[in-house]
C-alpha positions as CSV (number, residue, x, y, z in Angstrom):
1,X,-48.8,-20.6,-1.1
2,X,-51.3,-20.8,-4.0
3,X,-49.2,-19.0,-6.3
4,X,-50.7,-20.2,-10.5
5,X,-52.5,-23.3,-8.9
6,X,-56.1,-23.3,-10.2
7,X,-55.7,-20.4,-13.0
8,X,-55.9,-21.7,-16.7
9,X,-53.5,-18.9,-18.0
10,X,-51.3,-15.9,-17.4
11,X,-51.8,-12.8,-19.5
12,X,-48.8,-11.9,-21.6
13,X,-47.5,-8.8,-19.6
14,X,-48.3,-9.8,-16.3
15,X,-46.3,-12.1,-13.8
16,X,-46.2,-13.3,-10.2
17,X,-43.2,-12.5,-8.2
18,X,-42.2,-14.5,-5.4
19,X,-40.1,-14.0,-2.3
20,X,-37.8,-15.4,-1.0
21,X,-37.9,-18.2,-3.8
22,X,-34.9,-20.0,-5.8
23,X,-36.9,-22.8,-7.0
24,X,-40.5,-23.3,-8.5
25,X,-42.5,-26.6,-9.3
26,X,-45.2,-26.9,-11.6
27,X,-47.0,-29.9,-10.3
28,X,-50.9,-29.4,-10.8
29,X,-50.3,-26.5,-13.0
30,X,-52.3,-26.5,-16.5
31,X,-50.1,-24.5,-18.4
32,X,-46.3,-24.0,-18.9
33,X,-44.5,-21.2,-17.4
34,X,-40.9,-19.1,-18.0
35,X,-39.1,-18.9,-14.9
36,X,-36.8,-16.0,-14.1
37,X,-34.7,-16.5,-11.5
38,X,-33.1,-13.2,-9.7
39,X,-30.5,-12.6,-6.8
40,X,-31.2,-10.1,-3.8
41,X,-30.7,-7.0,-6.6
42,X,-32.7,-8.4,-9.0
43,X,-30.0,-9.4,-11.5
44,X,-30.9,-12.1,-13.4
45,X,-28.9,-15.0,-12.8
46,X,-31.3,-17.5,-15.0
47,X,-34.3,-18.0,-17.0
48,X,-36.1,-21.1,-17.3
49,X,-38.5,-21.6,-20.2
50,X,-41.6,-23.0,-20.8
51,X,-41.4,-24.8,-17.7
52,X,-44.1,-27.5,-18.3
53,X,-46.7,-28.7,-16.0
54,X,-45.3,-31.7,-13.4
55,X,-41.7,-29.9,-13.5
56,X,-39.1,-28.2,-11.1
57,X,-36.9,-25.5,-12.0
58,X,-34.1,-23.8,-10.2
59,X,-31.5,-21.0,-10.3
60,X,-27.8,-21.6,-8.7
61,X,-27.7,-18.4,-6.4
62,X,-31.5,-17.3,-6.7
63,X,-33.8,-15.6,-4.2
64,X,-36.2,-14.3,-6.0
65,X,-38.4,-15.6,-8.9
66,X,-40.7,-14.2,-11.6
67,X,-43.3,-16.6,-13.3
68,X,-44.1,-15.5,-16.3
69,X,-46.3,-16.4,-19.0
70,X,-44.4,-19.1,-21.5
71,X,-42.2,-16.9,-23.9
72,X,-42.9,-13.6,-22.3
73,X,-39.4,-14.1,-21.4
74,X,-37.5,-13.9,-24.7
75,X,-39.6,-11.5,-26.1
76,X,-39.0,-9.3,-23.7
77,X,-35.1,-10.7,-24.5
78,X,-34.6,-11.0,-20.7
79,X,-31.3,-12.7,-20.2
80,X,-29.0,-13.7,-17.4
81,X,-26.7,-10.7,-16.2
82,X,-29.5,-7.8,-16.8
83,X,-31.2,-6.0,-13.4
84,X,-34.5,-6.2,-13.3
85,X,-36.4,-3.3,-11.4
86,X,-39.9,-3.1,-9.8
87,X,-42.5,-0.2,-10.9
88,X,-45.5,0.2,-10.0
């Protein structure tokens, strides 16, 4: 339930993947966040950027979602339509 609450970052290259989730909020947050929103296959279906602080973002269709750190998203040129996959 805690997810980013109390941290004043995210490292580039790390993230915090939640499920089931299709919408995120920011309230109490610090710092902005890119939101990517995936279905049950991890396609992408969209990507919310530099989600500020004392915001909601949502994806039509989502039920999963990645936080990432603001811009990690583009330069990592993640866009709607590609699969994501999990390594570990």
């Amino acid at each position: 339930m805690k997810g980013l609450l109390g941290r004043t970052s995210l490292p580039d290259g790390e993230g915090l993947l939640l499920k089931p989730c299709g919408s995120v909020h920011t309230f109490f947050m610090r710092f902005p966040i890119d939101v990517v929103f995936l279905d049950r296959e991890l396609s992408v279906v969209a990507v919310s950027a530099e989600v500020a602080p004392w915001r909601t973002a949502r994806g039509r269709g989502a039920k999963v979602s990645l936080e990432l750190a603001a811009g990690e998203a583009a330069r990592l040129g993640i866009e709607p339509g590609m699969r994501l996959r999990l390594a570990a």
